[in-house]
Legacy VTK file of the C-alpha trace (Angstrom):
# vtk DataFile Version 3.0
C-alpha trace
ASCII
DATASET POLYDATA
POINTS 614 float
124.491 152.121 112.975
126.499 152.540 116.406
128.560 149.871 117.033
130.560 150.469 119.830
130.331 152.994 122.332
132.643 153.818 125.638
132.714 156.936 127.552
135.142 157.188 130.697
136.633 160.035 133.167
139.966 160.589 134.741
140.944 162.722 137.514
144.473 161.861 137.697
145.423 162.715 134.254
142.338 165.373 133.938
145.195 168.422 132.554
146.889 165.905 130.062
144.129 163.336 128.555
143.614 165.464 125.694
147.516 165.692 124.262
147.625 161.918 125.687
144.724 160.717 123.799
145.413 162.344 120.157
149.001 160.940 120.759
147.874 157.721 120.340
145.190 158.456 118.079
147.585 160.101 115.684
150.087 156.896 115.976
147.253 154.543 114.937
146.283 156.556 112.011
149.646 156.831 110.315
150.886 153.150 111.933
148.457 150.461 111.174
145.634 152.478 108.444
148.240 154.405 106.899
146.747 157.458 107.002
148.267 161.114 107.297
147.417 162.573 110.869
149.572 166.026 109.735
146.908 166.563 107.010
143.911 167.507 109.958
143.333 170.853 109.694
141.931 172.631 112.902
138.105 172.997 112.912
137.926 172.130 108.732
137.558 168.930 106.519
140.264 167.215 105.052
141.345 164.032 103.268
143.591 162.049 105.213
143.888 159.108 103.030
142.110 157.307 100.345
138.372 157.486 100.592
139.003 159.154 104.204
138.002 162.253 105.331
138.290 163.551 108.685
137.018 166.676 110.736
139.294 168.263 113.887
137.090 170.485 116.302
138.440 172.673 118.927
136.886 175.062 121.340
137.316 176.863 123.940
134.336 177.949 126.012
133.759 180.979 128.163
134.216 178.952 131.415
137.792 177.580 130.327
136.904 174.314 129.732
138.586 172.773 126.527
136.802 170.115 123.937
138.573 168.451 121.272
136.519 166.372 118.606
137.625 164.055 115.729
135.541 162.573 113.331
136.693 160.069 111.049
134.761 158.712 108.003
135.928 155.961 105.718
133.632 155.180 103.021
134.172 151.214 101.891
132.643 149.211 99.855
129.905 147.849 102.657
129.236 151.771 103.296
131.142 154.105 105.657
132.510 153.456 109.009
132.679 156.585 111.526
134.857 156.589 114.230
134.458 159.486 116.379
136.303 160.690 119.327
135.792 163.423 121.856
138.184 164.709 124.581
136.731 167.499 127.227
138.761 168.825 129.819
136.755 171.114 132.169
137.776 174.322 134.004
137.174 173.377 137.511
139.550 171.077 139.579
137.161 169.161 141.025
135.851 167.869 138.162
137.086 164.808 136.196
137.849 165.141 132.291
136.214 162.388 130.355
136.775 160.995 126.392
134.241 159.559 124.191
134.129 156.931 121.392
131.553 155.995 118.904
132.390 153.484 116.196
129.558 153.418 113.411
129.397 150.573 111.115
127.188 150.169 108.070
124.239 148.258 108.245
124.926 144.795 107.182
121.536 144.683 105.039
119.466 147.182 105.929
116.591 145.911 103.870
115.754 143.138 106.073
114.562 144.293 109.683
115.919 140.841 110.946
119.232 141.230 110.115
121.789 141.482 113.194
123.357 144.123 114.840
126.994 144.852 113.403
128.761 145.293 116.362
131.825 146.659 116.016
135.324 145.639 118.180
137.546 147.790 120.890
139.702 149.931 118.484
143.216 149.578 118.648
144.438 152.840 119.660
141.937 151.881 122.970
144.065 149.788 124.709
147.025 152.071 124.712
145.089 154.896 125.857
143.635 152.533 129.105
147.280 151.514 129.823
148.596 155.294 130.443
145.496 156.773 131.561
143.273 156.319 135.146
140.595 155.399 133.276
137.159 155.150 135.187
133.387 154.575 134.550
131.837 155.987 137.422
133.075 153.938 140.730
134.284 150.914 138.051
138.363 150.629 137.021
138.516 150.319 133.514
141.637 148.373 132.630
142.917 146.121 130.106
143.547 143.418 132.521
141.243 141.891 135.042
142.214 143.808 138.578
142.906 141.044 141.585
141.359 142.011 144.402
142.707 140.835 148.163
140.136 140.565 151.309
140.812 144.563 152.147
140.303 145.998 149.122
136.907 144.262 148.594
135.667 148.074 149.169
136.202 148.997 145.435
134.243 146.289 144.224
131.028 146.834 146.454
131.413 150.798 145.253
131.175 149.529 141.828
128.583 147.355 142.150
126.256 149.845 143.482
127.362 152.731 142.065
124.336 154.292 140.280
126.763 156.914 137.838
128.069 153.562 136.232
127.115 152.583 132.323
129.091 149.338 131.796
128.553 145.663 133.253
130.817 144.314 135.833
132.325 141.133 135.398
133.560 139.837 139.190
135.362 136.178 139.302
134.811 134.408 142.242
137.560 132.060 143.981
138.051 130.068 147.496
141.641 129.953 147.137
141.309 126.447 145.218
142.034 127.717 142.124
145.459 128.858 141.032
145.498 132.829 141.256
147.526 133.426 137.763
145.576 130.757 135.728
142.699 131.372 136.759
143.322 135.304 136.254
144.256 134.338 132.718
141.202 132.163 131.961
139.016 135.286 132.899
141.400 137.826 130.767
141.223 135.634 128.098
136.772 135.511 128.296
136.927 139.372 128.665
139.354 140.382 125.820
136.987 141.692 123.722
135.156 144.123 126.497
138.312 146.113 126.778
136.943 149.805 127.603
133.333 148.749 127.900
133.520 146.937 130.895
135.585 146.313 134.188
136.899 143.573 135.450
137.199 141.815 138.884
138.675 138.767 140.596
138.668 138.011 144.098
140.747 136.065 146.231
138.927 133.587 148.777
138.490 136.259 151.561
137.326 139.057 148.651
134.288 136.382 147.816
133.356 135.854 151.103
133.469 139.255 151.867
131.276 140.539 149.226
128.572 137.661 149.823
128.236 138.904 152.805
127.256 142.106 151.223
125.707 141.752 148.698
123.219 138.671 149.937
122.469 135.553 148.357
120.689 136.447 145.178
123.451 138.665 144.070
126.357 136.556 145.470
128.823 135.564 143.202
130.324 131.701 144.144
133.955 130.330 143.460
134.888 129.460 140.097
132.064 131.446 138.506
131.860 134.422 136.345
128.844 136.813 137.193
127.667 139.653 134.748
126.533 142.346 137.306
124.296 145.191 134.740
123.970 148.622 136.100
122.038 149.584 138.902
122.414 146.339 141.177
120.160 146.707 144.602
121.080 143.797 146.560
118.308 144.094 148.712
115.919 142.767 145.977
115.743 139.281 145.219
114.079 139.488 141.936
116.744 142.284 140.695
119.272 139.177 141.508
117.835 137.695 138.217
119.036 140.619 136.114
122.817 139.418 137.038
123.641 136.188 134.998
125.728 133.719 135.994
128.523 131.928 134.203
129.051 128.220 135.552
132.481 126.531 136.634
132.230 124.085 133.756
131.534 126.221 131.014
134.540 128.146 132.084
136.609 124.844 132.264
136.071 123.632 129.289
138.426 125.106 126.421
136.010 124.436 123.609
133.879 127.266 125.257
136.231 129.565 125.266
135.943 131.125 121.766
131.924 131.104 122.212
131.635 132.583 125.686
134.109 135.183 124.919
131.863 136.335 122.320
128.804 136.164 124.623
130.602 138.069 127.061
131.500 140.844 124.514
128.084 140.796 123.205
126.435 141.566 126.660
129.358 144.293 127.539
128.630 146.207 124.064
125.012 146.223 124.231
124.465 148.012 127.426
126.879 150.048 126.523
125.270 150.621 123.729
121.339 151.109 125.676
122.953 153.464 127.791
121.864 157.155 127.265
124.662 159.492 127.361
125.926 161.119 131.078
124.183 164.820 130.787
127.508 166.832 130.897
128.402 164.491 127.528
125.254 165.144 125.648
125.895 169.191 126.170
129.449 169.427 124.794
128.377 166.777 121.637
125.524 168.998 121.031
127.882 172.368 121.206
130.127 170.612 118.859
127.538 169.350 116.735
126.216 173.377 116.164
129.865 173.932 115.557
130.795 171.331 112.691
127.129 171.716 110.882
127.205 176.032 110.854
131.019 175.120 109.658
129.759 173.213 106.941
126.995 175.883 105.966
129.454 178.716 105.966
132.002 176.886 103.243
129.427 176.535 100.349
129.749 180.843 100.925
133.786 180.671 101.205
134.694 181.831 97.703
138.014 183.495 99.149
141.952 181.857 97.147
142.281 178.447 99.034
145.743 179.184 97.637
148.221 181.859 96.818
147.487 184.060 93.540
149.447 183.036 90.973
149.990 185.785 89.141
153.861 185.756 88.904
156.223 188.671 90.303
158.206 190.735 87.917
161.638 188.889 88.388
159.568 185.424 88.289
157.723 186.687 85.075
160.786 187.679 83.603
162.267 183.692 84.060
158.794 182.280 82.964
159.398 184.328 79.837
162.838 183.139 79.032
162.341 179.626 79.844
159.257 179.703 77.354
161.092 180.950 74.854
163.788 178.290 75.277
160.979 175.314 74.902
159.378 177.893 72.027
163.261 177.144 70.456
162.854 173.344 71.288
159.370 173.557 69.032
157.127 173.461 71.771
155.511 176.931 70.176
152.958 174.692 68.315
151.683 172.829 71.125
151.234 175.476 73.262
149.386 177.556 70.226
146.791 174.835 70.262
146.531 174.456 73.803
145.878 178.291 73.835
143.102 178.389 71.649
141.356 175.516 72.938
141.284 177.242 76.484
139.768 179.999 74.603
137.448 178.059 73.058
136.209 176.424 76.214
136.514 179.469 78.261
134.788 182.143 75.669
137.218 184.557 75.883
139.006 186.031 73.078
141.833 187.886 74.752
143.778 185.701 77.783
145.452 187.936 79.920
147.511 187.149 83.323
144.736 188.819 85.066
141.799 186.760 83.111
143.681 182.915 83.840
144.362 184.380 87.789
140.566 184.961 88.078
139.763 181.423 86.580
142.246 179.960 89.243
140.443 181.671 91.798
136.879 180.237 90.104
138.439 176.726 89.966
139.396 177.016 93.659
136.210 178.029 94.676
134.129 175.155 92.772
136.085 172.574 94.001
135.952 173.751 97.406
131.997 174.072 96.850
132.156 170.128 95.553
134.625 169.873 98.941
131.818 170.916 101.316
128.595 169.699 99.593
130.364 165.777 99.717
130.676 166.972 103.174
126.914 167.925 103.767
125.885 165.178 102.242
127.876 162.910 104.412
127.027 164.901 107.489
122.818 164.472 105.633
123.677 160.760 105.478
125.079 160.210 108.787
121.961 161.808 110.509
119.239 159.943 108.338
121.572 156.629 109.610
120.495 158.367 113.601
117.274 159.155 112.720
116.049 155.809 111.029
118.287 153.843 113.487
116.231 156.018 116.180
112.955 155.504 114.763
113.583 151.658 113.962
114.734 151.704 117.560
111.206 153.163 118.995
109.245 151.007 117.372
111.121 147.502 118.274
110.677 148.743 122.058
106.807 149.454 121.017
106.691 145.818 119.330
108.583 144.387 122.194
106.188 145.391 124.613
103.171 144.546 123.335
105.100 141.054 122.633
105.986 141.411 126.609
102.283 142.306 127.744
100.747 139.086 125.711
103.531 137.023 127.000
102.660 137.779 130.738
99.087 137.847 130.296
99.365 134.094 128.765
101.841 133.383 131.996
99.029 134.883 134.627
96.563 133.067 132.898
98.893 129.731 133.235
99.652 130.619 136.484
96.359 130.649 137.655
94.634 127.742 135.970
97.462 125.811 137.709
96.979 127.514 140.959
93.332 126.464 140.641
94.572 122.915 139.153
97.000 122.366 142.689
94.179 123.757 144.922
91.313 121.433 143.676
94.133 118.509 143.662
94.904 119.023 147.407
91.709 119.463 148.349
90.718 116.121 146.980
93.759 114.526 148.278
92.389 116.062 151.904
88.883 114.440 151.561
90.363 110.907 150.801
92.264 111.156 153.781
95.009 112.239 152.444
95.735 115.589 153.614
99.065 115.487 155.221
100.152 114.595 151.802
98.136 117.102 149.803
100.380 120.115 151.905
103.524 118.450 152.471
104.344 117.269 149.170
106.610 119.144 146.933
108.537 118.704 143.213
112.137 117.674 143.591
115.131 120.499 142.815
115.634 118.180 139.660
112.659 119.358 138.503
112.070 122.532 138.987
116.064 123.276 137.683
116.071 125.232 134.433
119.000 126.569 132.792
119.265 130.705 133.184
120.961 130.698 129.502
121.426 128.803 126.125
124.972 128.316 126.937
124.009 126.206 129.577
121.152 124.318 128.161
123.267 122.976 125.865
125.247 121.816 128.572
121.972 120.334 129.707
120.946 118.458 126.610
123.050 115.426 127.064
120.387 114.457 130.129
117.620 113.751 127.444
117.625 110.008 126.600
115.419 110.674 123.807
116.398 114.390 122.512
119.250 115.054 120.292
120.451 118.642 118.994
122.220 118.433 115.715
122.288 122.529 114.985
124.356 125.126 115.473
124.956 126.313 118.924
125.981 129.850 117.899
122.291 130.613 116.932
121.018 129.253 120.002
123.724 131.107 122.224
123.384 134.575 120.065
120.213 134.385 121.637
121.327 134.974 125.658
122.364 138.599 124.557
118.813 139.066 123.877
117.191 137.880 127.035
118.926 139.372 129.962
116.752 137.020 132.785
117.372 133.773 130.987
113.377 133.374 130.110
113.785 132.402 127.431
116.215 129.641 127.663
113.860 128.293 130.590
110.820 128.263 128.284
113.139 126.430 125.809
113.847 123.986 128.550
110.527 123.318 128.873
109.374 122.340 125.315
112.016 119.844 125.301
111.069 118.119 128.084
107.821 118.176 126.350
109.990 116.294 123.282
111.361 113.932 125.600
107.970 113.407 127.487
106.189 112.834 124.327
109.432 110.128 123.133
109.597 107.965 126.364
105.412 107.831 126.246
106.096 106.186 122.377
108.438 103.808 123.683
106.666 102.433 126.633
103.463 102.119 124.494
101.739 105.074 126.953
101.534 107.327 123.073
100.943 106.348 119.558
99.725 109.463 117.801
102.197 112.794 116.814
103.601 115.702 118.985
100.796 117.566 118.341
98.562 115.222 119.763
100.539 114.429 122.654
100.064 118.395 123.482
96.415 118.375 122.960
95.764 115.490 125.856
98.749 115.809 127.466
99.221 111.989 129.141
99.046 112.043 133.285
102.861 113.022 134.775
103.941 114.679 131.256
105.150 118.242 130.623
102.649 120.027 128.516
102.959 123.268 125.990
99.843 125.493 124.904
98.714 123.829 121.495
99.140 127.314 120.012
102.716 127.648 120.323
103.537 124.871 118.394
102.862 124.322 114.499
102.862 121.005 112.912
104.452 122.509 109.641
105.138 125.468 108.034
102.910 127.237 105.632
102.664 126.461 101.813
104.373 129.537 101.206
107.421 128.787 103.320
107.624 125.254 102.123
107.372 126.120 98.326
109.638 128.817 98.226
113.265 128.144 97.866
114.595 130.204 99.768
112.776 129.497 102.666
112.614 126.290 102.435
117.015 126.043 102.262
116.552 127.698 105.763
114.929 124.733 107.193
116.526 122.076 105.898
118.556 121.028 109.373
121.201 118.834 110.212
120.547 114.974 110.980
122.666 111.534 110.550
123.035 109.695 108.252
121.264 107.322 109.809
118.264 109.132 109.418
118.554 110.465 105.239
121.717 110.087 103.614
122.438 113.420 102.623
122.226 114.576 106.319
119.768 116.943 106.041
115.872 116.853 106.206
113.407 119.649 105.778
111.853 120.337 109.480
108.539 122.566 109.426
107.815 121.133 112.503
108.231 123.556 115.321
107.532 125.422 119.229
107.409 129.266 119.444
109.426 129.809 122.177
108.427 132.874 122.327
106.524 136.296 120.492
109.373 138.992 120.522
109.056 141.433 118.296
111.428 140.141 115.083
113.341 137.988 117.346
110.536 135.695 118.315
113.209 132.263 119.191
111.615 128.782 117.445
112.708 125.277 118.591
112.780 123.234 114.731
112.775 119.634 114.772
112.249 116.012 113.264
110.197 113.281 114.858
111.879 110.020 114.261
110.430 108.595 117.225
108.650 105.876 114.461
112.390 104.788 113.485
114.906 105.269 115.983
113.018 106.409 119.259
114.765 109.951 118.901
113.973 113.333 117.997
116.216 115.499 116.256
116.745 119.018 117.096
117.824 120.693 114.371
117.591 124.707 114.686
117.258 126.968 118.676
117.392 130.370 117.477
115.614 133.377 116.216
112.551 133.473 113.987
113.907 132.132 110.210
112.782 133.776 107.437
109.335 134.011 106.318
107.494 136.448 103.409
106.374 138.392 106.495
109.592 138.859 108.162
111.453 140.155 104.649
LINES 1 615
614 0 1 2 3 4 5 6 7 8 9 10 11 12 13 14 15 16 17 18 19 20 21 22 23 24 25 26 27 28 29 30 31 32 33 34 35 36 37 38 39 40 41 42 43 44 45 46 47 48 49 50 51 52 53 54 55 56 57 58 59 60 61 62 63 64 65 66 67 68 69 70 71 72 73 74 75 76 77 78 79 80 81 82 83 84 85 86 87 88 89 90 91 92 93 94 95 96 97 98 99 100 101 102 103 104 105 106 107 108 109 110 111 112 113 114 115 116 117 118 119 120 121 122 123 124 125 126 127 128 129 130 131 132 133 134 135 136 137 138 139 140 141 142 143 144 145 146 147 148 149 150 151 152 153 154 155 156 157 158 159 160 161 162 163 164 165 166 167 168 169 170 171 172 173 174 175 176 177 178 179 180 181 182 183 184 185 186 187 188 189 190 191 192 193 194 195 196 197 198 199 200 201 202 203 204 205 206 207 208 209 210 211 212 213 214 215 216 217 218 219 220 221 222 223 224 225 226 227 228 229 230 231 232 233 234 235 236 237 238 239 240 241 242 243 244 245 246 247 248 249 250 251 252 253 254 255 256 257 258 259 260 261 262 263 264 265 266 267 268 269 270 271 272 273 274 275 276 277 278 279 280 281 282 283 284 285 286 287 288 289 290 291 292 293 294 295 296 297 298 299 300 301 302 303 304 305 306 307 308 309 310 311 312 313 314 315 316 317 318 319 320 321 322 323 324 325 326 327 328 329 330 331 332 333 334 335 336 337 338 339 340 341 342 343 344 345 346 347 348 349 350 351 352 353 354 355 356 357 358 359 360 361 362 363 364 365 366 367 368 369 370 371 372 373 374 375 376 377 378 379 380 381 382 383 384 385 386 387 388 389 390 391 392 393 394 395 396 397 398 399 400 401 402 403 404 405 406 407 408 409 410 411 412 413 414 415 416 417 418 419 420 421 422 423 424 425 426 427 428 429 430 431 432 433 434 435 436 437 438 439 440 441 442 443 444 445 446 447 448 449 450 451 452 453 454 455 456 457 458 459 460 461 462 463 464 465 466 467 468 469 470 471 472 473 474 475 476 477 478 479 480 481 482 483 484 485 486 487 488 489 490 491 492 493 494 495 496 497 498 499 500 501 502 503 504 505 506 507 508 509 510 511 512 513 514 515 516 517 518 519 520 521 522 523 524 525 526 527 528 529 530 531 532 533 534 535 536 537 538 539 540 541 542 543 544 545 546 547 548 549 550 551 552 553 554 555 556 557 558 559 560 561 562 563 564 565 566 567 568 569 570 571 572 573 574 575 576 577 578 579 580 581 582 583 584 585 586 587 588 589 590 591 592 593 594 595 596 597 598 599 600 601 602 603 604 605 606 607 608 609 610 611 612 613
């Protein structure tokens, strides 16, 4: 499956980005993989190392434009990884040369349609190639290092921004001149190391911030000491679109436990766009030339059955040396062996009489079948490679299908929502109007406080701590993985929510207002409370999930000791978040309200495993 994926253009070094890039190319194959970059062979197949074959395409088309291609397949013991890089260099000046690479990684466990993407990292001969080259995607720098950009040059950034040829996200850093340029530089280098080549990077001085505010608008401003994620196509005259853009907060960024998590995140958001993005249309015609090129290259070989190698039928002078030197081992009583050996080659060959002529032409057969086996491992790489594009295509197709039918339940049950509450407020005010009470009925409105909800698992973590009665005890990385996965932060919100149902239902048991379970509680829903449809939450799991082993380990979460002694408790109990395709996020948890007064989160993340999901 593709794992990594970055496509970029340079005017600047348009007549030299082809030696420039197989330069480094060849340095990383023979430096760190130990590989042999002499062995590629100009438009044929060859083994460059152990289990490693690689392909080297070059063409020349009518118009003068140049493309270069190398394919690289390493076959492992988890399957084969691809790399595959492409370097065109067109005729005319006026346009920019680009380079291509695709990393393809096996499927981690392709049997279960819940497993995660294997997303692969920046290869190392990347970097190098970014440090020597202009590098640009579209109107966005691509550079190793975040670029620093002063109150005049807040131009570039703007361009970038809005710049509809661009594939990668934007990261911008915004600053009031309170933070300390280098360190705070630094701190965003270090969150964006793994984007390198999928992404560009921005930070701006205090005048560059309030300059670009002022252009962009307040739903797609980007405030000091925050890191904003701008995705392609940004139209800062929508408001809504401002929701697209996600927003990192000051503290997160502060705090040094993040670090390791958010850089992850960030490199998780960069590769999967990158990733979404089709390919530019000048792109997609020179892979699909090449493509014709390396499959009618592999058809033609299984044909080849000219020498691969000199004849070795020996000159007169050489014969005449073969002869004596024979006769010197026949002296050293060698004659014997090489009798036997004789007449076992006639015995497996079926031939009575071997003759120079007869053992040239069985050379020549030899060379032939194992350039045959050569070309059919080959084909049947190149046959395995496109069933991996087709049933990565097809799997593809049908997510987005799931997905949307997911998506058009999920906002039908949200106008439905929306409108019993509409009708709820309405009937409320009026009431409130004909006890005299009208000024009250249209003035009064819900405090920031609680309408807040956090645009990201990252930050609802953060927000946890403000629950008296609500304690998380899993792992964060689940819950985080999660934010790649929801671009607006809707889900996150909708987490929000059914915990403040948790810590609704809690405080209602401790003041006496509750006695009866969560379920309950959600079926008549005290005065003042936060409610959650009764269908979205489950009491326990089914018989099946609790009796089979397997499924069972899944859910048997994190507590104290306090609670069981062995710090884990089987939790059926749990919200769905959400219906999303195989995805579908679920909130696990314990009720100890009847003990301690708390409940104990134990699992935020995707659906766990059921008999219906593997």
């Amino acid at each position: 499956m593709l794992g990594f994926r970055s496509v970029f253009t340079t005017h600047r070094e348009r007549n030299h980005l082809q030696p420039l890039v197989r330069e480094q190319l060849d340095r990383w194959i023979a430096g760190p993989k130990g590989w042999d970059p002499s062995a590629l062979q100009e438009n044929r197949w060859a083994t460059i190392g152990d289990n490693v074959r690689a392909l080297l395409l070059q063409h020349e088309g009518q118009d003068g434009s140049t493309s270069t291609r190398v394919r690289i397949v390493e076959t492992k013991p988890d399957g084969q990884w691809i790399i595959q890089l492409t370097v065109h260099a067109p005729n005319a000046r006026e346009r920019a040369a680009w380079a291509w690479i695709d990393i393809e990684s096996p499927d981690p466990d392709s049997e279960d349609p819940r497993s995660r993407p294997r997303l692969a990292g920046t290869p190392r001969f990347f970097a190098p190639i970014l440090e020597i080259i202009d590098a640009w995607d579209g109107a966005a720098r691509l550079t190793t290092r975040p670029i620093v950009i002063r109150g005049d040059e807040v131009d570039e950034v703007h361009r970038a921004l809005i710049d509809t040829e661009r594939r990668g996200v934007v990261f911008v850093a915004g600053n009031d001149d309170s933070l300390p340029s280098v360190p705070w530089t630094n701190r965003i280098a270090n969150l964006t190391r793994f984007t390198i080549g999928m992404s560009s990077c921005y930070v701006l001085d205090g005048e560059a911030t309030q300059l670009l505010n002022a252009r962009l608008g307040q739903a797609h401003a980007v405030l000091p000491g925050r890191l904003r994620t701008y995705r392609y196509q940004v139209q800062p005259d929508s408001v809504v679109d401002g929701l697209r853009h996600r927003v990192l907060s000051a503290e997160r960024i502060a705090d040094d436990n993040e670090q390791p998590r958010l850089a992850r995140v960030l490199a998780s958001n960069a590769q999967l766009q990158a990733l979404e993005q089709p390919l530019p249309a000048s792109v997609a015609r020179v892979h699909r030339m090449l493509e014709r090129i390396a499959d009618d290259m592999l058809v033609h070989r299984l044909g080849d059955v000219s020498p691969k190698r000199p004849s070795l039928v020996p000159s007169q002078p050489q014969a005449a040396a073969v002869e004596t030197r024979e006769s010197e081992r026949r002296q050293a009583d060698a004659s014997a062996q090489q009798g036997m050996l004789l007449d076992y080659l006639k015995i497996k060959v079926g031939i009575d009489d071997l003759t120079v002529d007869r053992i040239d032409e069985l050379v020549r057969l030899i060379e032939v079948g194992r350039s045959s086996q050569e070309a059919q491992n080959d084909i049947a790489s190149r046959l395995a490679q496109l069933q991996a594009e087709l049933d990565e295509t097809q799997k593809a197709y049908h997510d987005v299908k799931w997905q949307l039918d997911d998506e058009q339940i999920e906002n039908r049950d949200a106008v439905e929502r929306l409108t019993r509450s509409a009708e709820t407020e309405r009937t409320l005010r009026h009431r409130l109007a004909s006890m005299g009470q009208a000024e009250v009925a249209w003035t009064a409105q819900p405090s920031e406080s609680d309408v807040a909800r956090p645009d990201s698992f990252g930050e609802l973590l953060r927000w946890l701590p403000r629950l008296q009665h609500v304690v998380f005890t899993g792992d964060p990385d689940c819950a985080v993985e999660l934010d790649s996965k929801d671009p607006l932060g809707a889900w996150a919100s909708k987490t929000w929510d059914a915990l403040l149902v948790l810590q609704d239902y809690a405080a209602a048991k401790a003041d006496g207002r509750w006695d009866r379970d969560v379920h309950g509680f959600l079926e008549n829903t005290p005065d003042g409370c936060h409610d959650w449809p009764t269908r979205r939450h489950a009491r326990d799991e089914s018989e099946e999930v609790r009796t089979n082993p397997a499924f069972r380990r899944k859910r048997l979460l994190p507590v104290p000791a306090s609670v069981v002694q062995v710090g884990r408790i089987f939790m059926g109990a749990h919200f769905k978040i959400v219906k999303s395709a195989m995805i579908s996020p679920r909130m696990h948890y314990y009720d100890d309200t009847a003990r301690s007064g708390r409940i104990y989160v134990g699992y935020i993340g995707r659906h766990l495993p059921t008999g219906q999901t593997n």
